[in-house]
Structure formats: structure tokens, C-alpha cells
N, C-alpha and C positions, 0 to 999 in steps of 0.2 A: 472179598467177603460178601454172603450173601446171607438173608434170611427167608423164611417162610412164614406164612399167613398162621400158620400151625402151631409158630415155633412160643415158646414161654418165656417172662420171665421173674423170679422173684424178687417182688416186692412188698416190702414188711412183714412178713412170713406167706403172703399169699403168690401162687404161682398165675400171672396174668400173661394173656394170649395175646399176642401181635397184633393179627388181625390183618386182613389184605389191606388197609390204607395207606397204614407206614409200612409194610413187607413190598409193594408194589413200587412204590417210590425209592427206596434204600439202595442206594448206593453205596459202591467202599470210600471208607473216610468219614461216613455220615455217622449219628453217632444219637442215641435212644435214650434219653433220660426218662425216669418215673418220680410221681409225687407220690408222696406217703400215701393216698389213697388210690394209688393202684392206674392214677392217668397216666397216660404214655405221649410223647412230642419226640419229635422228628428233627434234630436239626441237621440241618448238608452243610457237607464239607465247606461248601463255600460261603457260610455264615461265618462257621468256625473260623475259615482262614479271614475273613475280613475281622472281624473280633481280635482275633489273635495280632494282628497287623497293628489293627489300632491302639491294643493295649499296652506293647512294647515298645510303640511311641511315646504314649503317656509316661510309662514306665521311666522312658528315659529323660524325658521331659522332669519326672521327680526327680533324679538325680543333681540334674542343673539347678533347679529350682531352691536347693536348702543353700549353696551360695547368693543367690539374689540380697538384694537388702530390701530394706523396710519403705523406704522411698520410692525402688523402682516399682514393688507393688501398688503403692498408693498412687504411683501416676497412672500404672494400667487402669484403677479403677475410674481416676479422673478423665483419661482420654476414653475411656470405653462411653462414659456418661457425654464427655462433649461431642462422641459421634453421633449418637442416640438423639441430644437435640437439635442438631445440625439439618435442617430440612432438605436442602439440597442433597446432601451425601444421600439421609433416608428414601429421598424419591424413589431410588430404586426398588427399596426393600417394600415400601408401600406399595408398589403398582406389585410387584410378588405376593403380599400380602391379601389385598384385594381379590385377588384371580384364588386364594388357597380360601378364600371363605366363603364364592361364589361356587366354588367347588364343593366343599362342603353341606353347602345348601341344597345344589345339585342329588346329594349322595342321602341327603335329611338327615344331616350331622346337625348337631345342635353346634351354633356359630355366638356363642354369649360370649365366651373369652377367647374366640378367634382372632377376634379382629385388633390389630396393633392400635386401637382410638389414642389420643392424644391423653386420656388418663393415664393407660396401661404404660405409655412411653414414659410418662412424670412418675410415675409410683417405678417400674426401674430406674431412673435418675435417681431418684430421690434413695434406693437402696443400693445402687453402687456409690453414692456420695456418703453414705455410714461408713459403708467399706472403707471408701478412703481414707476417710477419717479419724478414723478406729483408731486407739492407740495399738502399737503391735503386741500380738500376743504373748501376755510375760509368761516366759517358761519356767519359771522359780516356782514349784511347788512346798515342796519340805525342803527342812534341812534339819540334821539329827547328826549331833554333835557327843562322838566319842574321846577315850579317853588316848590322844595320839591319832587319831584318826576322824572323818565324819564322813558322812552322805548327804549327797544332792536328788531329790526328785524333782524332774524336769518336764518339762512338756516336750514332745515336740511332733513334728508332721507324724499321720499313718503312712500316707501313702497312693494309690489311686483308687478318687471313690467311683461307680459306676452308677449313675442315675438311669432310672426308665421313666419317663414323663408324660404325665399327659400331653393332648396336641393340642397347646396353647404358648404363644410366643414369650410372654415375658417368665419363663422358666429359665432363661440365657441370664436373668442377671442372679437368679438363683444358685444356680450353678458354679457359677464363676466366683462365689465367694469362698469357695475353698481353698483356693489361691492364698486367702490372705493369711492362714495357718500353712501355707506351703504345703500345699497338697494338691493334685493335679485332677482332672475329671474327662471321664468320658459320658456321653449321654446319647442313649435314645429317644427318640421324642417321636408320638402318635403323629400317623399320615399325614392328618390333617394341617398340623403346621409344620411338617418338614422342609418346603421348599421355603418359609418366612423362615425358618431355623437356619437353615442352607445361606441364603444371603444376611442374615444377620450376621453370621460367625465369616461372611467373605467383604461384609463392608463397614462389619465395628470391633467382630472379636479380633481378627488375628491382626489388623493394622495397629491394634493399640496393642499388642503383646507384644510384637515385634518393635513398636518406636519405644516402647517402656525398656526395653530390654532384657525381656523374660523369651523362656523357649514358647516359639509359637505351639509347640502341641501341649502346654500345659493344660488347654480347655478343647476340648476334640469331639466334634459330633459326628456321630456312627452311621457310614454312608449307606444306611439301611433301613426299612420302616415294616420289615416282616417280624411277626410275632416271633421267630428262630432268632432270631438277632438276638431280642432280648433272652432268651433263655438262655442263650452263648454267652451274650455278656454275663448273664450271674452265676453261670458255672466256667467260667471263666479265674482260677486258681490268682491271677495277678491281681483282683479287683482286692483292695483292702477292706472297701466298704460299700455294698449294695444300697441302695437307697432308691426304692419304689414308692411313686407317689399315685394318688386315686385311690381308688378302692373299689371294691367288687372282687369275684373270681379270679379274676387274670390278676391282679393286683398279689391276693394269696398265692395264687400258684407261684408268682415270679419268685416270692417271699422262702416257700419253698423250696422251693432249686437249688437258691441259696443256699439257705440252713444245711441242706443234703451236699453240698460241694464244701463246707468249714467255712464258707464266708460271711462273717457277721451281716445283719441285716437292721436299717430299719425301715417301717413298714407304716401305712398310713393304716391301713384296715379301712373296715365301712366307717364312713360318717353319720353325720345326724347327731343332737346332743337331746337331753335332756332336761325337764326342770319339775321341781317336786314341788306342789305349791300349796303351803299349807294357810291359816291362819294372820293376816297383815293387815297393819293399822291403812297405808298410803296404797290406797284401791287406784288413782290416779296414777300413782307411779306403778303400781306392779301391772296396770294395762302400758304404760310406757317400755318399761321390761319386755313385755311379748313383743311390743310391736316389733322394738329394734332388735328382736332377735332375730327376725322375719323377714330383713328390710329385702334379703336375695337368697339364693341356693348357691350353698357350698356346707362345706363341710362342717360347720362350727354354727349351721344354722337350727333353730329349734323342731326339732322333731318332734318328741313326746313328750306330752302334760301330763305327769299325774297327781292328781288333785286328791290331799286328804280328806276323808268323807265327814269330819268335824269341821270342814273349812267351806266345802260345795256351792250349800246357800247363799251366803256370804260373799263368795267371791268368783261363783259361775259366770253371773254377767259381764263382769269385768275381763276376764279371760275371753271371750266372746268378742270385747270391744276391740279387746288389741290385736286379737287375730283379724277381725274385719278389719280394720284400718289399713293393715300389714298388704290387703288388696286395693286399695284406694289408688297409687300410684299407677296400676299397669289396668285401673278399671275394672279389677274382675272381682268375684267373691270367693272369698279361700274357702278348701274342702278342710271339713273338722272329721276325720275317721273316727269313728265309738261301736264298739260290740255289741250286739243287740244284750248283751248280759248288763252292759255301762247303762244300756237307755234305763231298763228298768230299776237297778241302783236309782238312776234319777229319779224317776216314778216314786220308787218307794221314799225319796227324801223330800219330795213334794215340789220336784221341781218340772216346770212342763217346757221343753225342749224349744218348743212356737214359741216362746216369750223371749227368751233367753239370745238367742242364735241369729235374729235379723244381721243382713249381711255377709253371712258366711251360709255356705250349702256342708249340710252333715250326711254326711253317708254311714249307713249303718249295716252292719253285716253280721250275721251270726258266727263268724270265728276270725278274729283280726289278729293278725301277725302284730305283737308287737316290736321284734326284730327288726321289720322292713322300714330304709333308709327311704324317702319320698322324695323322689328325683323330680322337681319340678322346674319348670321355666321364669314364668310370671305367674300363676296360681297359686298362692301358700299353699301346704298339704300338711296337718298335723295332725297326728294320733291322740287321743283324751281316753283316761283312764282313770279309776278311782279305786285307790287303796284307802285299808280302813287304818293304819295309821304311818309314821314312819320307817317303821322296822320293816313294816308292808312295801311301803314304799322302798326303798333301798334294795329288799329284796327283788323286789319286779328290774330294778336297773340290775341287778348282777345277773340276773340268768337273762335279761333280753334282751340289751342295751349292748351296743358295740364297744362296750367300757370307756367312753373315751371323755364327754363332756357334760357335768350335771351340776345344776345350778339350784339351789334351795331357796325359795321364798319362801320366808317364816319372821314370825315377830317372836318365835319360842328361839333362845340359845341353844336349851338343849337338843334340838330339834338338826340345826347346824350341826353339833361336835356328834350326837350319832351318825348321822349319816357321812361329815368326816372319818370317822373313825371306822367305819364298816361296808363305806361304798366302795368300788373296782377302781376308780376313777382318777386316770393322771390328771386330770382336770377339773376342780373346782371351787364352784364361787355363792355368790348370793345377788347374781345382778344377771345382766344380758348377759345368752352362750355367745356371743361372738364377738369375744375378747380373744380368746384361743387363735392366736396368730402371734408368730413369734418378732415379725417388725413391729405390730400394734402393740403387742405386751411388753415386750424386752427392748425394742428400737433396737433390732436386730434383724435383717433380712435372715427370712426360714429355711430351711433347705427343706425340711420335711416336719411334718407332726406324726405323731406316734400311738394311736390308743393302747391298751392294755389288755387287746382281743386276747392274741397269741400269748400273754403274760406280760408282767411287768418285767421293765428295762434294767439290767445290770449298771448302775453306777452311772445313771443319767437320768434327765426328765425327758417329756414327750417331744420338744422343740430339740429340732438337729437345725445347727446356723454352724455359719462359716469356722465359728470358731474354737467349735464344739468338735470335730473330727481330730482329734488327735488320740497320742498314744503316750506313754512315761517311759522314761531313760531313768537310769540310774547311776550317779556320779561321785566316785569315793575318791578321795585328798586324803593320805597319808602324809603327818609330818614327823612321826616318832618309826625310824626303820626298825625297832625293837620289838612292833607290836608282833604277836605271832597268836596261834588259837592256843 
């Protein structure tokens, strides 16, 4: 089979042209998906075929895996956790590790959660030892007791989930907790730490699946690190459940494919959280509040302030402090983004910008995204805004905001239950955003978080953990044979 640069095809009622890139490349057996808006990707046959390889090992790896017991899991997760501290065993994995962040550097990859440090090793320990721990998962849902008869609603495994991961190493003890619902995994995992992925899963995963007594391919990383891969794996018909972590474009698109192929999806979306900060007695603690929102970059860190304009005076300086602090550690001064429409808001409230702001640099621009997630290193970057009151406020988070994380500072109640009641938001609180992690919240290793870009979640919250991937059976006992309709 061949195609042409010429040739068409329809997508969402629109008819989209080929184009020489994928017409030029396409071979038979290759195979052309579309996103709902009309992008086109190329995967070859020999993504497909290693996908397809990998997933009917997994596959069959579930099968063995609903016999297992409760013990052999929990020692996988104990031997996985004693290889992990075992220094000698890791030497190898370290000197691989070393060379994939040296590379990275090489390449101007950002190497913040590359590198396997001896924290990253303990916070994995630390979350395969939940694992182990975990009482096993009771399958007793309902029970509904008829007249001669009842039913059981049950928990039990989906099936295989298929991860696309960032390229950072400790996603392996992530992963691996969906074992303990008996449920198998494949995973892709970004360049950059594939070859620490690679010796990880050859000097901790499969030695300790195998001495446990579980099927070695119950946790399987995908001998690939092309963007096809992943689009294989999530149109890929086997995978019970997609689960793409990061965010940005390629995050949505994978999310995508998904949807487009019937496989459930969840999805991190853009990060960055918000906080709405109105009117407070404890000026000390609501600069405590920013700062530890601030402490790194990641996803649950604070992005946008928006300040109620009955609150400004009051409580500008403050906000001010605890951004500047939030540079103190890495030496630098955090960027404060404002609109040049925000400056004069200030102006007209009487407040003068040079008074307020020592320590932090304010960049000011005539039209600011407040959409845009601020990807930074060691520099804070946070957006400031001013609505004129709550209803204002909440509305600005539902049209700009990634739906995902907002936090209310108010000493008014009502202030709280509105914005409960009318924000987007699977996430919220009245303290620091960087609660939002489902070990720190639940003492439950994460598999994923979920904002409520794409919509809210069918019969779940934002945190996907091990033991949250399951599906319902349903189990009727007759004792009267006379029962009939």
C-alpha cells in the first residue's frame, strides 16, 4: 500500500491533506492516525510490531497475576525497595545514571529530576514500603440482599495500564504499584532517562518479580524512546488504561489518541495552581503560604495570584515578601508578571509598585496570557492579578486556569463556600498549592494527577494510585431455585 502527498483524509468532518512528510516515509504496515484537530503522526510498522509484542506479554502476565497472593506481592515490593538501597547492587545503575544526565546537559535538557540523588532513591523506598504495607485491596463493595437471592459488587483488577512518562527515574516505583491491585504495566519513558529506566528494571525490577514469584513481565518498559511508540502504545486496543504524565501539547495529544482508540485516559494536563487572596487577619502566615508554595517547580506550584481589589493595600506587601523569600535559597530575585492594565489598577488604588516589590523584579507587559504555566528552574515566576471581587475572581480561574489547583486565602467563609461551589477545580484548599500529591496527601504513592482541563473525571477524584485502577464484577448467590422473573 502506498500513499500520495496529495492524497486526503477525513478528520472531524474536515478533509486534511497528507502532505509529502508522512507520504514520503510510509511504508506498508505503517499506519496514520489524526487528532481531533486535524494533526496527522506516522507510526511504522515496527513501532506497532514492538508495542504489539510488548503488550501480549503484559497481557499475559495479567492473566497469571489474579492467582498470586497478597504476600508474594508485598515481598516484590520489599525486595524491589532492599535492591534500590543496596549500594553495591546500585553502583551500576549510578555510573548509567550519571552518563544519562551528563548527556542531557550536553543536549540543554533541563537535569533537576534526572539525576537518581540519594533523596530520589529514599522517597522511592519510602513509597514501595506503603506498597508493601498496604492492607490488600478489599474487593467487597455492596451487597444487596434479595428475597431468595442477593448480589455482590466487587472490586477487582482492570487489566494493563500503559504509562508515557516523563524522563525522570523515580517514575519505576510509580509504576509498579499497580501490581498491588493486580494489574500489570507497560511504560514509556522520555530519552533522557531511558537508559537509568533500562538498568533499573535489569538490576531491581525483574530480580525482585521473579524471586517474589510473580510473572517477570508484569512491569515491562517499552524498548523504545520515539514519539511513535507512544502513539502505538495508546492506540494500542490491549491497554485497559492510558495514563500520560507532564503536560503541554504532546501530553494532550497522547491523551487524544487515546480517547480516539475507546481507551480510557487519565491525563495530567497543564500545571501551575492558583491562589485567590483576599482580605486576612495572619499577614505573617499568608507570606508563609506563598513562600512554601514556591519552594520548586512542578506542577502543584503556585502560578497565579489574584488579589481582591478590597484586599490590595492591605495585603500587597505581604505577597511581595513571600515571593521574594521563595528566591532567597537559589540567590536570585523571583519575576512578578502584571499587565500593564494591573500596574494602573495599582496606580489608581494608591499603591506605588517601587515601594512594595524590593526583592523580586516585575515585568510588565501590555497583554499577559494568564493561561501560561511558568516553566522555571531556580527563579520563581508568578502572574498577579486583580479582580474586583470573588465571583470576579473564580471567574478569571474558570476561563484561564488549567482547572486544576486553587487555593483561597480569606478570613470571609463566604468567600470560601462561593468559590467552592462555582470554581472548576478538583483541587481545593485555603493553605499552600503544594499539597496536591497523592503520597503527601493520601500516603499513597501517585500514579498520576488529573486537572479538569478536558472535563471532570467519571466516578473518581484527580489522584490515580495503585489502588485506584480497578474495575466492578458482579456476584449473584441463589438460595431459593424457585426464584424466577
Amino acid at each position: 500500500m502506498s500513499v500520495r502527498a496529495t492524497d486526503r483524509i477525513l478528520v472531524n468532518g474536515k478533509l486534511i491533506t497528507i502532505g509529502a512528510a508522512i507520504a514520503d516515509q510510509f511504508s506498508d504496515g505503517d499506519r496514520i492516525v489524526a487528532s481531533t484537530d486535524g494533526q496527522l503522526m506516522l507510526i511504522p510498522k515496527t513501532e506497532i510490531d514492538i508495542v504489539g509484542q510488548v503488550v501480549e506479554l503484559s497481557r499475559r502476565a495479567f492473566s497469571l497475576l489474579q492467582s498470586a497472593s497478597d504476600d508474594q506481592i508485598s515481598t516484590f515490593f520489599r525486595l524491589f525497595a532492599d535492591r534500590l538501597a543496596d549500594d553495591v547492587l546500585m553502583a551500576e545503575v549510578m555510573v548509567v545514571n550519571e552518563n544519562d544526565v551528563e548527556q542531557a546537559k550536553q543536549r540543554g535538557r533541563s537535569t533537576t529530576r534526572l539525576g537518581l540523588t540519594p533523596s530520589m532513591r529514599k522517597d522511592m523506598i519510602d513509597a514501595l514500603g506503603l506498597w508493601q504495607d498496604m492492607v490488600a485491596v478489599q474487593d467487597h463493595v455492596a451487597h444487596i440482599e434479595h428475597s431468595g437471592w442477593s448480589v455482590e459488587a466487587r472490586q477487582c483488577a482492570l487489566g494493563l495500564v500503559g504509562f508515557v512518562f516523563e524522563g525522570r527515574p523515580n517514575v519505576l516505583a510509580d509504576a509498579t504499584g499497580v501490581i498491588r491491585s493486580r494489574n500489570t504495566c507497560v511504560f514509556r519513558i522520555g530519552s533522557d532517562a531511558y537508559n537509568t529506566a533500562e538498568a533499573l528494571m535489569r538490576v531491581a525490577v525483574h530480580p525482585s518479580l521473579i524471586e517474589a514469584g510473580l510473572p517477570e513481565h508484569c512491569v515491562m518498559l517499552l524498548p523504545s524512546i520515539t514519539h511513535a511508540s507512544a502513539w502505538a502504545l495508546f492506540s494500542n486496543d490491549g491497554i485497559a488504561l492510558a495514563v500520560a504524565r507532564g503536560s503541554g501539547a504532546s501530553v494532550a495529544l497522547l491523551g487524544n489518541i487515546a480517547q480516539q482508540h475507546g481507551i480510557p485516559v487519565s491525563l495530567h494536563g497543564t500545571g501551575g495552581a492558583w491562589a485567590v487572596v483576599s482580605q486576612y487577619d495572619d499577614l505573617a502566615g499568608l507570606e508563609d503560604i506563598i513562600l512554601h508554595s514556591l519552594d520548586r517547580k512542578v506542577c502543584n506550584t503556585l502560578n497565579t495570584i489574584v488579589i481582591l481589589e478590597k484586599a490590595a493595600c492591605e495585603i500587597i506587601s505581604t505577597l511581595f515578601k513571600g515571593i521574594g523569600k521563595s528566591g532567597l535559597r537559589n540567590g536570585v530575585r523571583p519575576i512578578v508578571h502584571i499587565s500593564s492594565n494591573v500596574e494602573q489598577q495599582l496606580v489608581h488604588l494608591g499603591i506605588d509598585l517601587a515601594d512594595v516589590s524590593s526583592g523580586v523584579v516585575v515585568e510588565i507587559t501590555d497583554e499577559l496570557d494568564l493561561s501560561k504555566e511558568w516553566e522555571w528552574e531556580t527563579t520563581p515566576e508568578v502572574t498577579l492579578v486583580i479582580a474586583k471581587n470573588i465571583a470576579s475572581a473564580v471567574e478569571l480561574f474558570n476561563m484561564h486556569s488549567p482547572q486544576f489547583v486553587l487555593s483561597v486565602l480569606s478570613v470571609h467563609q463566604d468567600e470560601h463556600e462561593h468559590a467552592w461551589s462555582t470554581s472548576n477545580a478538583p483541587f481545593f484548599g485555603n493553605g499552600m498549592t503544594r499539597w496536591v500529591d497523592g503520597q503527601y496527601a493520601l500516603n499513597k504513592p501517585e500514579l498520576g494527577l488529573s486537572n479538569w482541563q478536558l472535563g471532570r473525571s467519571l466516578g473518581r477524584g484527580g489522584i490515580l494510585s495503585g489502588d485506584s485502577v480497578y474495575t466492578i464484577r458482579y456476584r449473584m448467590t441463589q438460595i431459593d431455585t424457585t426464584v424466577k422473573r
